[in-house]
PQR file with spaces between the fields and no chain letter, atoms N, CA, C, O and H, PARSE charges and radii, in Angstrom:
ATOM       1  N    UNK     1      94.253 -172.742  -51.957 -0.4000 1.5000
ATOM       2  CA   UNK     1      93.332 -173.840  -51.839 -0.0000 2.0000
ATOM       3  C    UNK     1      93.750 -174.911  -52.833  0.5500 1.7000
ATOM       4  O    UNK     1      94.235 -174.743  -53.951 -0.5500 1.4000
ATOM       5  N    UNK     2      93.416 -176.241  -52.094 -0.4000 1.5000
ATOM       6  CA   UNK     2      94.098 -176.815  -53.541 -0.0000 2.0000
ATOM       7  C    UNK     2      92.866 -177.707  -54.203  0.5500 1.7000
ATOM       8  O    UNK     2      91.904 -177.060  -54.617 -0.5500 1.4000
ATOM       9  H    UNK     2      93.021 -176.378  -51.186  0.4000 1.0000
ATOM      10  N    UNK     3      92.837 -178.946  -54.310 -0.4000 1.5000
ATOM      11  CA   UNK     3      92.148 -179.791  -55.338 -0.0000 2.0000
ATOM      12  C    UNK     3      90.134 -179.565  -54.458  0.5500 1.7000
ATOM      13  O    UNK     3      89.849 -179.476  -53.263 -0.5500 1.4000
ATOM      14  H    UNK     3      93.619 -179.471  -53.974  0.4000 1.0000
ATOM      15  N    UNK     4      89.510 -179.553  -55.277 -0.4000 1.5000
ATOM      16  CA   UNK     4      87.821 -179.353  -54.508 -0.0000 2.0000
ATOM      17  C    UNK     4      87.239 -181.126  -54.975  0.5500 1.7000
ATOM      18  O    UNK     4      86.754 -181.335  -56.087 -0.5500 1.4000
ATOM      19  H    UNK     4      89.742 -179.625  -56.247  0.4000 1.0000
ATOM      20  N    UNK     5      87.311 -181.634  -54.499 -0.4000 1.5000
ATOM      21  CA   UNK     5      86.537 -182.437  -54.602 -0.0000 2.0000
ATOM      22  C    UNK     5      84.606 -182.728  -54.244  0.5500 1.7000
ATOM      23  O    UNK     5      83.957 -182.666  -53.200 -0.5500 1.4000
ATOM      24  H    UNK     5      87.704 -181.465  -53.596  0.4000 1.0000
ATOM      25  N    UNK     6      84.134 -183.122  -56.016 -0.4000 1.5000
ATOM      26  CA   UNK     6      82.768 -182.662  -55.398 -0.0000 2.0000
ATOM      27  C    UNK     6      82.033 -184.185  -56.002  0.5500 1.7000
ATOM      28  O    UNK     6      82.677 -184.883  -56.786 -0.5500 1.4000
ATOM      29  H    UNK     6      84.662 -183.172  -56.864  0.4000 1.0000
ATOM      30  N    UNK     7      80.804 -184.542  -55.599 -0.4000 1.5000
ATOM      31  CA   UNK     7      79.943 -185.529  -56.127 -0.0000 2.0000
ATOM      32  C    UNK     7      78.720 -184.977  -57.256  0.5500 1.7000
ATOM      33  O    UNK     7      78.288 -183.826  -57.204 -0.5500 1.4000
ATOM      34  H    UNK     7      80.281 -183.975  -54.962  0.4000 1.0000
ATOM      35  N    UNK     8      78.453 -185.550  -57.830 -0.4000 1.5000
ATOM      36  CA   UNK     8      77.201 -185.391  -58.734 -0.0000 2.0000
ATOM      37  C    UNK     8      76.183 -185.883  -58.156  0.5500 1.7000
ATOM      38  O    UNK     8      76.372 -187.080  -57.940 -0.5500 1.4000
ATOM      39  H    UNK     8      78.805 -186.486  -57.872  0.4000 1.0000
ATOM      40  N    UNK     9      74.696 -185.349  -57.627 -0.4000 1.5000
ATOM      41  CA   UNK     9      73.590 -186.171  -57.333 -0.0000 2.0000
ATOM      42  C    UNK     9      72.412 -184.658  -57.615  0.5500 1.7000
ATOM      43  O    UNK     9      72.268 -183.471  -57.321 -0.5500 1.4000
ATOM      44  H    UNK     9      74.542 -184.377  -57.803  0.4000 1.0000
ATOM      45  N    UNK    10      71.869 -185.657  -58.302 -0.4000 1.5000
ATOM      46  CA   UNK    10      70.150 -185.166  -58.580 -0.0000 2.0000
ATOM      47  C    UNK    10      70.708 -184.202  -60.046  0.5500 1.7000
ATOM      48  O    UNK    10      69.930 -183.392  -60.550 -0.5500 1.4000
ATOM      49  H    UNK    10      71.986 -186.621  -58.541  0.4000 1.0000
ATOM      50  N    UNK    11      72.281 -184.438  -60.687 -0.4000 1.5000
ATOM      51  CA   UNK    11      72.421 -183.354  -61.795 -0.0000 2.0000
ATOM      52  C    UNK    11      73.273 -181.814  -60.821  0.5500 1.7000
ATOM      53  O    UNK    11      73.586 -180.714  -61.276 -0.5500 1.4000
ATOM      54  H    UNK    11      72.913 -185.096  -60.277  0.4000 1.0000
ATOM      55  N    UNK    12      73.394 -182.251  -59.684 -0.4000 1.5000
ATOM      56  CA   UNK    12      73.723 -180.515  -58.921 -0.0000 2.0000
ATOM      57  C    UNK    12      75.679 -181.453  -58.437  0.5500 1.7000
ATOM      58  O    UNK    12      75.944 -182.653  -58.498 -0.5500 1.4000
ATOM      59  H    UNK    12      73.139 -183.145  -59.315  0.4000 1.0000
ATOM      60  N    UNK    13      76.415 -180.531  -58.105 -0.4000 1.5000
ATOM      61  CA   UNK    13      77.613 -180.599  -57.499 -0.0000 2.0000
ATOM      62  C    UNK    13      77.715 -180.583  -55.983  0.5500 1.7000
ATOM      63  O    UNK    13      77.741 -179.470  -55.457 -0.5500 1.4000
ATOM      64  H    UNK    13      76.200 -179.556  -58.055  0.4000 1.0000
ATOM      65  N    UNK    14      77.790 -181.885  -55.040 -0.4000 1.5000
ATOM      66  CA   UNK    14      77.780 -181.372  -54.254 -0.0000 2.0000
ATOM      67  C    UNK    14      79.520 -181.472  -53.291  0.5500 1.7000
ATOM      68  O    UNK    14      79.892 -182.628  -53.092 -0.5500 1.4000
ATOM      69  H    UNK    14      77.769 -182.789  -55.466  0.4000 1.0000
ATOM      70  N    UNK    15      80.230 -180.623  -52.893 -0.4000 1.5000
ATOM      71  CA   UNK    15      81.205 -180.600  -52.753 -0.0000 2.0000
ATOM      72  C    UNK    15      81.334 -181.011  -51.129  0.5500 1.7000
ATOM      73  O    UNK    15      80.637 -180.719  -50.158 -0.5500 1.4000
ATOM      74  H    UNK    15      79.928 -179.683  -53.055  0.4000 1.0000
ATOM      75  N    UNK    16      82.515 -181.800  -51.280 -0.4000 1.5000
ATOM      76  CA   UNK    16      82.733 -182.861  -50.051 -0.0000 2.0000
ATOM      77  C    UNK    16      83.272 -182.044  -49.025  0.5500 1.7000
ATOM      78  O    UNK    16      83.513 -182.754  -48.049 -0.5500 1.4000
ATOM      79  H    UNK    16      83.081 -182.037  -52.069  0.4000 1.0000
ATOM      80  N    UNK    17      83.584 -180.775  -48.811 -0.4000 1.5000
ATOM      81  CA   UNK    17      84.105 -179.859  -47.639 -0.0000 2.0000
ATOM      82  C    UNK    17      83.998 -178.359  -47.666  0.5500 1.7000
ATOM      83  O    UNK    17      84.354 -177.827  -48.718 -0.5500 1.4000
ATOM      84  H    UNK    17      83.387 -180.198  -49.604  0.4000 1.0000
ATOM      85  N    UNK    18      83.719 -177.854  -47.034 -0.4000 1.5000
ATOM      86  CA   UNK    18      83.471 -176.341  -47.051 -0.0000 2.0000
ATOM      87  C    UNK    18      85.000 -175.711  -47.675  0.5500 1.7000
ATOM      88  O    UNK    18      86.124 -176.018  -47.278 -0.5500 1.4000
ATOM      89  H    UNK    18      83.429 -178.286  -46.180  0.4000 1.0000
ATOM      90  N    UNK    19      84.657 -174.794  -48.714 -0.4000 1.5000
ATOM      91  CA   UNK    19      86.147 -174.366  -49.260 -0.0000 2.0000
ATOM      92  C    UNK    19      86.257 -172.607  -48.194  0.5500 1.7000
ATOM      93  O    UNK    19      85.269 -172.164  -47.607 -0.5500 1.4000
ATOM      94  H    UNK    19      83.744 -174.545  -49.037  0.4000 1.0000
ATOM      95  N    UNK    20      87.071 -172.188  -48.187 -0.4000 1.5000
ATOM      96  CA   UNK    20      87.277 -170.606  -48.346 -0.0000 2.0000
ATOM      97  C    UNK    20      86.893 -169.733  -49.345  0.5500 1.7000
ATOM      98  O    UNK    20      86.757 -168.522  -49.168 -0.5500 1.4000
ATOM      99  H    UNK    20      87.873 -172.548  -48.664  0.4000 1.0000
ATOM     100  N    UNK    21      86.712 -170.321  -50.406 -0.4000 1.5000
ATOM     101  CA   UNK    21      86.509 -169.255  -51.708 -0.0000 2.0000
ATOM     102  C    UNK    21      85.442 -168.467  -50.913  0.5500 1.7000
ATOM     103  O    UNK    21      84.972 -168.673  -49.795 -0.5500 1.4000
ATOM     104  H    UNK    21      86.822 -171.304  -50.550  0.4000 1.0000
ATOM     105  N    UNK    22      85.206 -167.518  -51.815 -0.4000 1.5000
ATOM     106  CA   UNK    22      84.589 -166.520  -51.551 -0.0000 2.0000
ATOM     107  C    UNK    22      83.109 -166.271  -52.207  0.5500 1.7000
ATOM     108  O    UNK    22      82.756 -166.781  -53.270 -0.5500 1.4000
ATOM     109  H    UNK    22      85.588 -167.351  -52.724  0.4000 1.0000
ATOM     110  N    UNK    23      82.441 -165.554  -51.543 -0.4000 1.5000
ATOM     111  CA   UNK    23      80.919 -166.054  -51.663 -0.0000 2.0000
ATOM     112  C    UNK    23      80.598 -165.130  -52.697  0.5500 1.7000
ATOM     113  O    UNK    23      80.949 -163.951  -52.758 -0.5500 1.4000
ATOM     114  H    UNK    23      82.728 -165.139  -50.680  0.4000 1.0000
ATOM     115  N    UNK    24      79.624 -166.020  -53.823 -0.4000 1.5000
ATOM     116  CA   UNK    24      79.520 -165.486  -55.339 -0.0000 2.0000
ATOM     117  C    UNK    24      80.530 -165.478  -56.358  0.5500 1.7000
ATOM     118  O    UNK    24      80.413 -164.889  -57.433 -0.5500 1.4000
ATOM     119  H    UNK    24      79.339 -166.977  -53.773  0.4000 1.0000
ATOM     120  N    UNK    25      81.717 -166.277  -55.922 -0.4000 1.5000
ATOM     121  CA   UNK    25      82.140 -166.393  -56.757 -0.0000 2.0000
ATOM     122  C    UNK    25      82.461 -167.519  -57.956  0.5500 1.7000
ATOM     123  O    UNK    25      83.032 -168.490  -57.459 -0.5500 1.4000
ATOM     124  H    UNK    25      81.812 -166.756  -55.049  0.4000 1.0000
ATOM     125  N    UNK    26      82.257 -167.652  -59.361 -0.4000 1.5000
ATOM     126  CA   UNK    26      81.997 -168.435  -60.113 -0.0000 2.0000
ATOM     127  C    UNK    26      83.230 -168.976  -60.445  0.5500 1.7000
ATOM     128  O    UNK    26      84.054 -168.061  -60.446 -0.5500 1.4000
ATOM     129  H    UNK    26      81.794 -166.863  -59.765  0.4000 1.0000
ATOM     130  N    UNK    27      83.783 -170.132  -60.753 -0.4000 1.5000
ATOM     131  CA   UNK    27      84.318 -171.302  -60.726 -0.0000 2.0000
ATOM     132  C    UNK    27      84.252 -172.266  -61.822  0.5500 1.7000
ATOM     133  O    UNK    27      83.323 -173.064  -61.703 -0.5500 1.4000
ATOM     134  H    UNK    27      83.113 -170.875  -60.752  0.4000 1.0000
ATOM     135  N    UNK    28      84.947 -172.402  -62.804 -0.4000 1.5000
ATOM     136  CA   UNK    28      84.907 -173.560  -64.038 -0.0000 2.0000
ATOM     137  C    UNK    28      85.662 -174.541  -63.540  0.5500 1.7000
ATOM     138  O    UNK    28      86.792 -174.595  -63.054 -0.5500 1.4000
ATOM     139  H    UNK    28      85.702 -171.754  -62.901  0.4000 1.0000
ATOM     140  N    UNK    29      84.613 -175.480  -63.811 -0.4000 1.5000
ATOM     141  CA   UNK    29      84.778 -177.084  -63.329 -0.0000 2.0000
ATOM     142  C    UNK    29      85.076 -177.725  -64.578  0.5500 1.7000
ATOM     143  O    UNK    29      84.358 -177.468  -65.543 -0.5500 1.4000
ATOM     144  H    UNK    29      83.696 -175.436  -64.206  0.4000 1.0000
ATOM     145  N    UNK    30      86.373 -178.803  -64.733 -0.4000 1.5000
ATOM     146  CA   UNK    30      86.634 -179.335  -65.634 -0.0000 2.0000
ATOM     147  C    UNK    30      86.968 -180.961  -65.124  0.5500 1.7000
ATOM     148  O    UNK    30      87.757 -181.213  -64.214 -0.5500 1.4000
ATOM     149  H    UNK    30      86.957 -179.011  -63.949  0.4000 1.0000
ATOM     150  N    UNK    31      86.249 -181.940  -65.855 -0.4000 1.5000
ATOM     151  CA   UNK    31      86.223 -183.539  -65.329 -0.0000 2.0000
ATOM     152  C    UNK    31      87.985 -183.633  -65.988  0.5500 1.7000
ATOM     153  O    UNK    31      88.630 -183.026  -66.843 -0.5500 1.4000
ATOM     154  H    UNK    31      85.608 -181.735  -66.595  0.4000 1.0000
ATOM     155  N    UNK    32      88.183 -184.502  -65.240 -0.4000 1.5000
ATOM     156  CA   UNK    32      89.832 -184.970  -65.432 -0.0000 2.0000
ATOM     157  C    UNK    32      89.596 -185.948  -65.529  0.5500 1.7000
ATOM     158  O    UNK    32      90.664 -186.393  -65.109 -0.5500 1.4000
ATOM     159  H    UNK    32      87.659 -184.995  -64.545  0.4000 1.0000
ATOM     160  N    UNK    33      88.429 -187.705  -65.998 -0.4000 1.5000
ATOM     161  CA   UNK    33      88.529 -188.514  -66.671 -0.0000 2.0000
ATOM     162  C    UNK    33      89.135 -188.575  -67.591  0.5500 1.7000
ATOM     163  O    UNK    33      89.960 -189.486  -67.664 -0.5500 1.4000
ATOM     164  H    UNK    33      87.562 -187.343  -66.339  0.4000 1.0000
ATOM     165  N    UNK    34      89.014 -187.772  -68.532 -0.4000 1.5000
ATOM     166  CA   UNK    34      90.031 -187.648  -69.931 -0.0000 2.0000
ATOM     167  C    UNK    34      91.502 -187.530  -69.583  0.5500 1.7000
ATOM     168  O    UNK    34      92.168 -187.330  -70.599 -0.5500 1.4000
ATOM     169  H    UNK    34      88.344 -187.032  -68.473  0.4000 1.0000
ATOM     170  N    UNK    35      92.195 -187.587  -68.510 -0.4000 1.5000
ATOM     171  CA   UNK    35      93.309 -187.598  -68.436 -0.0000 2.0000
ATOM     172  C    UNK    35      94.413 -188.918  -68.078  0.5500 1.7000
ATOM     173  O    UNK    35      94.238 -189.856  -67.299 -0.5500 1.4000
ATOM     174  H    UNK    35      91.654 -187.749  -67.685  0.4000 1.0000
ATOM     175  N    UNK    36      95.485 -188.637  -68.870 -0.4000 1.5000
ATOM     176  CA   UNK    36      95.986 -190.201  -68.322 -0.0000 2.0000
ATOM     177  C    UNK    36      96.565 -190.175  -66.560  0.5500 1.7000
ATOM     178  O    UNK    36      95.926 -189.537  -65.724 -0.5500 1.4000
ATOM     179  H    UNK    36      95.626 -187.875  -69.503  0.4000 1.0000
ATOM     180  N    UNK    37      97.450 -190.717  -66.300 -0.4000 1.5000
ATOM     181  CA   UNK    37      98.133 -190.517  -65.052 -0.0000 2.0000
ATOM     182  C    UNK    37      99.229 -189.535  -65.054  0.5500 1.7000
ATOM     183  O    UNK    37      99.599 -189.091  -63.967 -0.5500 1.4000
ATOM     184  H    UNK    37      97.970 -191.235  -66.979  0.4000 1.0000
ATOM     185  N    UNK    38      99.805 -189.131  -66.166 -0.4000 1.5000
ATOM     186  CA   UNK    38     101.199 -188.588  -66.607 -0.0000 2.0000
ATOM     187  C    UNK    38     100.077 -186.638  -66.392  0.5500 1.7000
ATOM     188  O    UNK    38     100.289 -185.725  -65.594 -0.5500 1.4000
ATOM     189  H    UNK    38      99.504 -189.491  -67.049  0.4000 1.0000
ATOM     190  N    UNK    39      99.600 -186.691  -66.880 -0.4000 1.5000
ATOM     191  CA   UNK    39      99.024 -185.611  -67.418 -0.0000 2.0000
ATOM     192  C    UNK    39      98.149 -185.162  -66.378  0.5500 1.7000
ATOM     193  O    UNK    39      98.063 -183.934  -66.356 -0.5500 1.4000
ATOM     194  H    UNK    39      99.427 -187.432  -67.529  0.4000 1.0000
ATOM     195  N    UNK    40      97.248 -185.951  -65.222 -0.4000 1.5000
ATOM     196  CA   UNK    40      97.026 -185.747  -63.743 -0.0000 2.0000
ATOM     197  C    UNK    40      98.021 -184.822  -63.337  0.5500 1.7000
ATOM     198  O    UNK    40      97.982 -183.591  -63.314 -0.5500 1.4000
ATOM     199  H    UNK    40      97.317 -186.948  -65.240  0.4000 1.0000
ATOM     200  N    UNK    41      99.166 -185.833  -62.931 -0.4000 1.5000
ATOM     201  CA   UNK    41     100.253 -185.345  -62.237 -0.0000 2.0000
ATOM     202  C    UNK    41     100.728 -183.850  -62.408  0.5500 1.7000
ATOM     203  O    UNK    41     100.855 -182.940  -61.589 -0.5500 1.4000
ATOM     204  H    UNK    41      99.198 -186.832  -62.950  0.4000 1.0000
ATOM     205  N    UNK    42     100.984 -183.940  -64.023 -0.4000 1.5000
ATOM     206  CA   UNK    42     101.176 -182.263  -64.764 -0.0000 2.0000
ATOM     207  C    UNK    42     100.496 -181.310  -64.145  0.5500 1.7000
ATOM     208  O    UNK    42     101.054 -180.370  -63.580 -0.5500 1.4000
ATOM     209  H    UNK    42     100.881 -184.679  -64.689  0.4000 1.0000
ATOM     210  N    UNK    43      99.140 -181.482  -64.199 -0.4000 1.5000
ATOM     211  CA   UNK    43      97.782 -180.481  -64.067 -0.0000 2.0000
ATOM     212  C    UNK    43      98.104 -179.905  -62.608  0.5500 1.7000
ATOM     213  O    UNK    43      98.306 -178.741  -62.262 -0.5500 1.4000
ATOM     214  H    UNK    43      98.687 -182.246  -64.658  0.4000 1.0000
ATOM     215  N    UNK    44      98.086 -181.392  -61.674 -0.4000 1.5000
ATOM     216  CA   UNK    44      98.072 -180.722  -59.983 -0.0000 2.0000
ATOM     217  C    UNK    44      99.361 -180.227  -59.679  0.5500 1.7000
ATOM     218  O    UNK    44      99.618 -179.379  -58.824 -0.5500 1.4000
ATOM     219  H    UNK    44      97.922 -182.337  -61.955  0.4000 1.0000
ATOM     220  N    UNK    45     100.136 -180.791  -60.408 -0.4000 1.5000
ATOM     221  CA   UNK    45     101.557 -179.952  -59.790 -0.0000 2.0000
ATOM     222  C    UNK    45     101.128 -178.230  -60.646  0.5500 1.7000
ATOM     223  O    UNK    45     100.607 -177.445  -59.853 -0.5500 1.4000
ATOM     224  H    UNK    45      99.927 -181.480  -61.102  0.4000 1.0000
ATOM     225  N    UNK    46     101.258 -177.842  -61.665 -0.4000 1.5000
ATOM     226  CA   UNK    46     100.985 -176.752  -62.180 -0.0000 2.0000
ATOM     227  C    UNK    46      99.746 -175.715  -60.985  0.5500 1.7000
ATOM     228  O    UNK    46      99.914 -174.617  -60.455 -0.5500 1.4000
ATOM     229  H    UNK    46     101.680 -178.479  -62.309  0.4000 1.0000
ATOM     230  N    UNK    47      98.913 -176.394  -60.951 -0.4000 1.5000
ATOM     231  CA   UNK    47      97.563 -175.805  -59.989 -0.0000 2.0000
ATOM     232  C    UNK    47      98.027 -175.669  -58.064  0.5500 1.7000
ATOM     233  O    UNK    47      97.602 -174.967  -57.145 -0.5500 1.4000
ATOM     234  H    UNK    47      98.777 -177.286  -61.382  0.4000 1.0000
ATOM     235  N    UNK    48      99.359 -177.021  -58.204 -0.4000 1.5000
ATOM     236  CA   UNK    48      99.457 -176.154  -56.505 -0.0000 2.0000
ATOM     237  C    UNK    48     100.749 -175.283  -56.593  0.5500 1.7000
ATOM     238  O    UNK    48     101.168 -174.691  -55.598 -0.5500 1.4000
ATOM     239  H    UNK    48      99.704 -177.591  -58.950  0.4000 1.0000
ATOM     240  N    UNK    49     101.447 -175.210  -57.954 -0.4000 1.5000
ATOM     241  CA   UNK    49     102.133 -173.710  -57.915 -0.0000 2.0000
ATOM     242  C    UNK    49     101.760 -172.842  -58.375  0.5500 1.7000
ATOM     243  O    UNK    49     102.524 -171.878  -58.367 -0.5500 1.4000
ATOM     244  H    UNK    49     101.107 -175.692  -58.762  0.4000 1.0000
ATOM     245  N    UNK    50     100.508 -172.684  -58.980 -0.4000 1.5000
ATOM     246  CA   UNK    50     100.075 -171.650  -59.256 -0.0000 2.0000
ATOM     247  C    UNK    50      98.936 -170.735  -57.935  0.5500 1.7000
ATOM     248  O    UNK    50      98.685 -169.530  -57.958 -0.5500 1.4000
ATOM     249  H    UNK    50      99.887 -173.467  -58.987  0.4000 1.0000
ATOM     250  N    UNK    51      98.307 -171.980  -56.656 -0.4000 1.5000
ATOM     251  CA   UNK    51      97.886 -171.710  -55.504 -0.0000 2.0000
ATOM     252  C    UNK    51      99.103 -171.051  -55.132  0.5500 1.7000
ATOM     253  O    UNK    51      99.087 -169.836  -54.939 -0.5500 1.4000
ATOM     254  H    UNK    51      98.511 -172.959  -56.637  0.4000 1.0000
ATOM     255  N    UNK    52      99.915 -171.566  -55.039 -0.4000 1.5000
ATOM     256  CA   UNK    52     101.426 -170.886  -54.067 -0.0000 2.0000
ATOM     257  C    UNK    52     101.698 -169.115  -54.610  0.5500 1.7000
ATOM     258  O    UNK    52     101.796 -168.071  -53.966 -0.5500 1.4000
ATOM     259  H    UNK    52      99.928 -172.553  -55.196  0.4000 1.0000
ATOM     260  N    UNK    53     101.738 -169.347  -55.724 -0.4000 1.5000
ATOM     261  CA   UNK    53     102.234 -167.772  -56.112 -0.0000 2.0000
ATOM     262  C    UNK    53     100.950 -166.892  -55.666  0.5500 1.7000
ATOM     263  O    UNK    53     101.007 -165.769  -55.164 -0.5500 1.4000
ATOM     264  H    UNK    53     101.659 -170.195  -56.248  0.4000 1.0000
ATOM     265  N    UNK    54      99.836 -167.600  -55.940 -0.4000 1.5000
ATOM     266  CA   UNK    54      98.121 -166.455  -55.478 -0.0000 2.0000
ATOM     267  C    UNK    54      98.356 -166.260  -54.370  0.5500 1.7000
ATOM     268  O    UNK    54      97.729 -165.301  -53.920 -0.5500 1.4000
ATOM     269  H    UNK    54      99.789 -168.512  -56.347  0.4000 1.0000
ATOM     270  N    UNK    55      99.425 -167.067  -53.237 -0.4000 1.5000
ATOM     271  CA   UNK    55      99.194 -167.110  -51.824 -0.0000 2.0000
ATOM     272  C    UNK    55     100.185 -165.950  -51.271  0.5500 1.7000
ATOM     273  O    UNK    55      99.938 -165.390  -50.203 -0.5500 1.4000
ATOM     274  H    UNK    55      99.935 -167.846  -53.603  0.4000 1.0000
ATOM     275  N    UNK    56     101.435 -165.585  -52.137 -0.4000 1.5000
ATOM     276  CA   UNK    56     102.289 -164.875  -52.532 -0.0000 2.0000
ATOM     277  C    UNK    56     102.156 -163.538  -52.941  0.5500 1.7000
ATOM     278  O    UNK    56     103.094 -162.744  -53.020 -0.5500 1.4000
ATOM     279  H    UNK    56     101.636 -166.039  -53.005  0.4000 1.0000
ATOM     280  N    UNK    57     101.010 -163.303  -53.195 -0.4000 1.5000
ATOM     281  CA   UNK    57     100.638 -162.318  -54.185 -0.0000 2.0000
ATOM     282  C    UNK    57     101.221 -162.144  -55.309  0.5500 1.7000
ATOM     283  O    UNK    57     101.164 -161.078  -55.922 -0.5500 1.4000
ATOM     284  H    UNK    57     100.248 -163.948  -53.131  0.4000 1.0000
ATOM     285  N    UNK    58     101.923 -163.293  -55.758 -0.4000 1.5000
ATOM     286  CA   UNK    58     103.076 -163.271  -57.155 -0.0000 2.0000
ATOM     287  C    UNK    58     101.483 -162.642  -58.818  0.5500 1.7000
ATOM     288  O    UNK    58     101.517 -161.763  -59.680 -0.5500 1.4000
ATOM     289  H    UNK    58     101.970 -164.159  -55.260  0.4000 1.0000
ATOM     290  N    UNK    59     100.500 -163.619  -58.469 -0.4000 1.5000
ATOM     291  CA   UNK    59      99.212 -162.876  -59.389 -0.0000 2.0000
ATOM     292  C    UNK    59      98.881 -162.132  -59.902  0.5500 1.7000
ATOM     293  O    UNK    59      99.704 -161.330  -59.461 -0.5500 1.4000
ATOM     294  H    UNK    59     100.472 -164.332  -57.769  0.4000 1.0000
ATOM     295  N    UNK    60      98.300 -161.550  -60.576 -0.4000 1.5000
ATOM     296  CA   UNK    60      97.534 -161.039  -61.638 -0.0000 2.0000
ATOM     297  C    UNK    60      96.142 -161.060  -61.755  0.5500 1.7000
ATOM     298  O    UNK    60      95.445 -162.000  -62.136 -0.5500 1.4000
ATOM     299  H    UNK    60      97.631 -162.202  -60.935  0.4000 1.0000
ATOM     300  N    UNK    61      95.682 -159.579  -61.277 -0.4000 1.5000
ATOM     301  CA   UNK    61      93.906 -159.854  -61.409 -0.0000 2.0000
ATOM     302  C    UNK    61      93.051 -160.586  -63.166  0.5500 1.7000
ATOM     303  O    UNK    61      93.583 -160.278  -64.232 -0.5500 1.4000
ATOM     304  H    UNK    61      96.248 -158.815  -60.967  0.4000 1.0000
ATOM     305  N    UNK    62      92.196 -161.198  -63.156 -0.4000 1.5000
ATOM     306  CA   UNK    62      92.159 -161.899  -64.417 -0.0000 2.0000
ATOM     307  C    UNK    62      91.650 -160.175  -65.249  0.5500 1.7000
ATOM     308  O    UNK    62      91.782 -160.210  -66.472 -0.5500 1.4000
ATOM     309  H    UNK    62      91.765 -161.448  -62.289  0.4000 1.0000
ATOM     310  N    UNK    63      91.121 -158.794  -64.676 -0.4000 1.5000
ATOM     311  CA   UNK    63      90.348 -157.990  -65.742 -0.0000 2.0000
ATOM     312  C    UNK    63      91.749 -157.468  -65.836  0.5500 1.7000
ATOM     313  O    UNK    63      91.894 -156.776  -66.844 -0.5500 1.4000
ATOM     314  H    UNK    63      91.014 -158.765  -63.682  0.4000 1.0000
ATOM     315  N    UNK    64      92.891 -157.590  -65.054 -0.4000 1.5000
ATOM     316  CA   UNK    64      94.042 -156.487  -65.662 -0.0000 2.0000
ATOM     317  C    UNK    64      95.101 -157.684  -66.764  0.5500 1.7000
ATOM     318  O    UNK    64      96.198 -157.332  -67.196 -0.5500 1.4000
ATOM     319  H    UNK    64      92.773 -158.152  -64.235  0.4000 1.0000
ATOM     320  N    UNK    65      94.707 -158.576  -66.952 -0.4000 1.5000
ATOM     321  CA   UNK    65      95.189 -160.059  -67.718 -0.0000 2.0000
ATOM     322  C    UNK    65      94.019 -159.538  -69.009  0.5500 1.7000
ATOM     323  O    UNK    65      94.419 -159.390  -70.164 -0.5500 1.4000
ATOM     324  H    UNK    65      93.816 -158.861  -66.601  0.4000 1.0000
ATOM     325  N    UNK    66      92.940 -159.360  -68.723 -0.4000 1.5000
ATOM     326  CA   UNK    66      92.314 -159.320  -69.921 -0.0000 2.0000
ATOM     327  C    UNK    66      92.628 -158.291  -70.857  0.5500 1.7000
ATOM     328  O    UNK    66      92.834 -158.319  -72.070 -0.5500 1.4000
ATOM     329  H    UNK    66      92.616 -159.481  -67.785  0.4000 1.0000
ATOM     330  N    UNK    67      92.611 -157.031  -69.692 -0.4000 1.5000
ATOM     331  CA   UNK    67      92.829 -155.681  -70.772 -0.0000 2.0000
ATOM     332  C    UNK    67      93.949 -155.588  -71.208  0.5500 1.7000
ATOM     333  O    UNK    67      94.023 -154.613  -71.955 -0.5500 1.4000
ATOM     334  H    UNK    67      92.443 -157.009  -68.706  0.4000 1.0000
ATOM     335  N    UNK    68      95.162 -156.291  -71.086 -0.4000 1.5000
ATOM     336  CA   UNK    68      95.948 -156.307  -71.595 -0.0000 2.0000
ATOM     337  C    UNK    68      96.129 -157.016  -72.670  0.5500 1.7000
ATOM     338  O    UNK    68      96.807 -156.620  -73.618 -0.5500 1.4000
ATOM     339  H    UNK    68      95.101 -157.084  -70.479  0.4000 1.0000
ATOM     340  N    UNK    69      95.716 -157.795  -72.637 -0.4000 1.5000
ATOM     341  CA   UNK    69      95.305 -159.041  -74.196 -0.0000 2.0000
ATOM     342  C    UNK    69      93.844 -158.296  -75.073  0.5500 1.7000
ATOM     343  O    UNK    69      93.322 -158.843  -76.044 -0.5500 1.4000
ATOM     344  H    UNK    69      95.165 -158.117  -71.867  0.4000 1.0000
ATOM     345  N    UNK    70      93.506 -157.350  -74.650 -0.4000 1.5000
ATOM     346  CA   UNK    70      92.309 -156.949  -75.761 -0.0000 2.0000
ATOM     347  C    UNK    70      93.527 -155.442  -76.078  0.5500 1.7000
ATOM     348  O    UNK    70      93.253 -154.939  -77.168 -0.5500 1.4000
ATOM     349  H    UNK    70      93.930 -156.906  -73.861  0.4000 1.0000
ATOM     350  N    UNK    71      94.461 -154.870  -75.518 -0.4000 1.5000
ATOM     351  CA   UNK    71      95.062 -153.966  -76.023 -0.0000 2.0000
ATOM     352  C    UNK    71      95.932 -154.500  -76.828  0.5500 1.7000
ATOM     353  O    UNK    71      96.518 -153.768  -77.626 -0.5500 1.4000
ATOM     354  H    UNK    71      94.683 -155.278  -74.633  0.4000 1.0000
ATOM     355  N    UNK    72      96.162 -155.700  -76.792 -0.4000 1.5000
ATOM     356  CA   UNK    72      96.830 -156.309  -78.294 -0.0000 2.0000
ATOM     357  C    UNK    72      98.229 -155.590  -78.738  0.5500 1.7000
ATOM     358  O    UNK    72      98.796 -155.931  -79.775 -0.5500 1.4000
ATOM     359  H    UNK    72      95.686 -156.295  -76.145  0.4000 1.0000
């Protein structure tokens, strides 16, 4: 999946197209105002190869990413 584009009204998100994600699942939203144009570019190229490898199964579940960083 790639970029979600969503609006702000009444304080709630409302997102401009039905995604695939999967139902219940939680999602961190980060505003990209703070970014210049150079650093846009960075972000979405990084995010649609990192879609490509999830699509790949190249991934990593995030709890077998975690337990491995708390086994230190």
């Amino acid at each position: 999946m790639g970029q979600i584009k969503a609006t702000v009204k009444d304080g709630r998100l409302v997102v401009h197209m039905p995604t695939n994600l999967p139902e219940g699942l939680e999602v961190d939203l980060v505003t990209d105002d703070d970014l210049d144009a150079e650093s846009r570019a960075k972000l979405h190229a990084a995010l649609q190869a990192s879609a490509k490898e999830a699509e790949q199964g190249l991934g990593r579940p995030a709890t077998e990413v975690l337990a491995s960083l708390s086994q230190g």
